[in-house]
Wavefront OBJ file of the C-alpha trace (Angstrom):
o trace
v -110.925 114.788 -55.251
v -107.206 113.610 -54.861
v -108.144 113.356 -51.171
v -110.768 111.041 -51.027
v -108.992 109.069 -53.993
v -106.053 108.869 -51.814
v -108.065 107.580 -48.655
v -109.929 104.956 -51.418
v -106.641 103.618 -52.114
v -105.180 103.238 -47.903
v -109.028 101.834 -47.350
v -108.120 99.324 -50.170
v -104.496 98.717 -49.313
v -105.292 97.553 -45.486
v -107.494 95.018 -46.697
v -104.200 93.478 -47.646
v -102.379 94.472 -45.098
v -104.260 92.810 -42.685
v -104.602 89.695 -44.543
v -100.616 88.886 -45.245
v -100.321 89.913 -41.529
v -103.363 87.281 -40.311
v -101.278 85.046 -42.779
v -97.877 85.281 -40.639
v -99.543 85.587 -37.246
v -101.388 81.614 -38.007
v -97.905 80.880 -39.521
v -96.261 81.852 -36.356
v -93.896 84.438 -37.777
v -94.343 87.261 -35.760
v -91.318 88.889 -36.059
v -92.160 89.516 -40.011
v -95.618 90.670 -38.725
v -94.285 92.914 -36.619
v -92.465 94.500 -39.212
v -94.802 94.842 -41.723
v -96.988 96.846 -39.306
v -94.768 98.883 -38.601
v -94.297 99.900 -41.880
v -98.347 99.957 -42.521
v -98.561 102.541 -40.009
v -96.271 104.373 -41.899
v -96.963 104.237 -45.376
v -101.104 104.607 -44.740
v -100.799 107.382 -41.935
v -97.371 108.394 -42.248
v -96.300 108.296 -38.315
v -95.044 105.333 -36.939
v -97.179 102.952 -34.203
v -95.509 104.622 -31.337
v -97.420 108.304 -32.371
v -101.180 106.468 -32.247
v -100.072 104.400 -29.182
v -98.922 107.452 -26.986
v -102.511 109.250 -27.918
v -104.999 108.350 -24.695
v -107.722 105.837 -25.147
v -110.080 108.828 -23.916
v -108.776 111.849 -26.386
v -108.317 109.218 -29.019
v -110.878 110.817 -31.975
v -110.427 114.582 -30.955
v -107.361 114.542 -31.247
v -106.886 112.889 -34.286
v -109.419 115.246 -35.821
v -108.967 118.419 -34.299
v -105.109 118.254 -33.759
v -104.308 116.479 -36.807
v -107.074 117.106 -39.248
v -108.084 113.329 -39.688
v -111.048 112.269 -41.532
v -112.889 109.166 -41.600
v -111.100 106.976 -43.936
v -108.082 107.825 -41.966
v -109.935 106.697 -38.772
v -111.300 103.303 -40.697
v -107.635 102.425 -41.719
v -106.331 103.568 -38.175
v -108.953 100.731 -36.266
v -107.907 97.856 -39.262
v -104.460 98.640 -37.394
v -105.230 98.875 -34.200
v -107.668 95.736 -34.544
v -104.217 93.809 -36.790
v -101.594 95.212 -33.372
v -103.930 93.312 -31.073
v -104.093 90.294 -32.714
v -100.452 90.340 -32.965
v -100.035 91.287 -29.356
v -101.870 88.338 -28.512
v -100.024 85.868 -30.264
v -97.157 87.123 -28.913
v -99.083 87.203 -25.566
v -98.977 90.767 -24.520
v -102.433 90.649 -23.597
v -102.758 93.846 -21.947
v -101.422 95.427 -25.101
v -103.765 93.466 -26.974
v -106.661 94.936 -24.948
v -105.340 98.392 -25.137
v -105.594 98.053 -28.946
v -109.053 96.299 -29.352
v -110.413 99.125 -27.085
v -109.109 101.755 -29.574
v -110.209 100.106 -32.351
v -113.531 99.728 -31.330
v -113.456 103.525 -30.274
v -112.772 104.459 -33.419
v -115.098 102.058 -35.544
v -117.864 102.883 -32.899
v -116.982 106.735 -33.451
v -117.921 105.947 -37.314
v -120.803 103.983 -37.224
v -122.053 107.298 -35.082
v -120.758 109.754 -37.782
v -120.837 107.599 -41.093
v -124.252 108.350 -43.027
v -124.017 104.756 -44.639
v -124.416 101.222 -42.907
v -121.666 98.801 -43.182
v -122.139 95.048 -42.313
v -118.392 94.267 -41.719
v -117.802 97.507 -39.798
v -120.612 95.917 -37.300
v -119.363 92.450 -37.241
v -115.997 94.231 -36.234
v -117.577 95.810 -33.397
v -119.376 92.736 -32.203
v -115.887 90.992 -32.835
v -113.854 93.669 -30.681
v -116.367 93.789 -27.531
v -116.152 89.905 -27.445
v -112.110 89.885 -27.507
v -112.172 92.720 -25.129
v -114.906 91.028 -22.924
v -112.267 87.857 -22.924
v -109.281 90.024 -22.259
v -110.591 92.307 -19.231
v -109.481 91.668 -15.966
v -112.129 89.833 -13.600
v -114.180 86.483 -13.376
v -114.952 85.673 -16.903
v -111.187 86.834 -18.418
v -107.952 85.125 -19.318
v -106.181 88.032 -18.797
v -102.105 87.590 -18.255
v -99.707 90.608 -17.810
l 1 2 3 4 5 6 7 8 9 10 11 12 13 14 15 16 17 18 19 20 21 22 23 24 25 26 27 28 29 30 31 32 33 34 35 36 37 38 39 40 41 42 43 44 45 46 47 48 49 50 51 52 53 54 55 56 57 58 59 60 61 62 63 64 65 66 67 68 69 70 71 72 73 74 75 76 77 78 79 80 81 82 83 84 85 86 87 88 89 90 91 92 93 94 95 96 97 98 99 100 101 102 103 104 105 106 107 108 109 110 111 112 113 114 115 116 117 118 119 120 121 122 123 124 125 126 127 128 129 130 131 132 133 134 135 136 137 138 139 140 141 142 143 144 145 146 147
């Protein structure tokens, strides 16, 4: 029971997270977003940015589960931070960053949808959301990709 309680409360504590760092990316104070990512990472999954980013797009969810005993609610809280990097790497225009993070973040929400026994209308309108950033970030025709 503490377990789940525990991933109630880091489900519940991104929400506001991501909305006081939304608030300082429109602001233009990225600096302060920066930092309080940083330290989301941190206090939700206790490893800092730099562990999740060095984990490959492609072994993203088994290693999380089967190396580090994740469960879902640490992979919901894990794409709210990958999906909150991006948009922060894009307004500081590190768009291949940006699309590095939207593509894990839609991994790992499309991962749950697929595992998840309950249907969630914001989890889909964050998918829909992530394929149309990632569509506009991709290299090619239709992109505004910079490096």
């Amino acid at each position: 029971m503490f377990q789940k309680d525990y991933i109630l409360r880091m489900v519940e504590m991104i929400g506001d997270l991501i909305a006081a760092l939304l608030g300082l990316i429109k602001k233009g104070d990225l600096d302060q977003a920066e930092k309080i990512l940083e330290r989301g990472y941190i206090e939700l999954l206790r490893h800092e940015a730099a562990f999740f980013q060095a984990i490959p797009k492609e072994k993203l969810t088994t290693t999380l589960i089967g190396e580090h005993n994740y469960e879902n609610g640490h992979l919901a809280v894990l794409a709210e931070l990958f999906f909150a990097e991006a948009t922060l790497s894009e307004a500081q225009q590190k768009l291949t960053y940006a699309l590095i993070n939207y593509e894990k973040s839609l991994i790992l929400l499309t991962f749950l949808e697929e595992e998840d026994k309950t249907w969630s209308a914001k989890r889909d309108e964050r998918i829909i959301l992530l394929k149309e950033r990632i569509l506009k970030l991709q290299p090619g025709e239709n992109s505004a990709t910079k490096v």
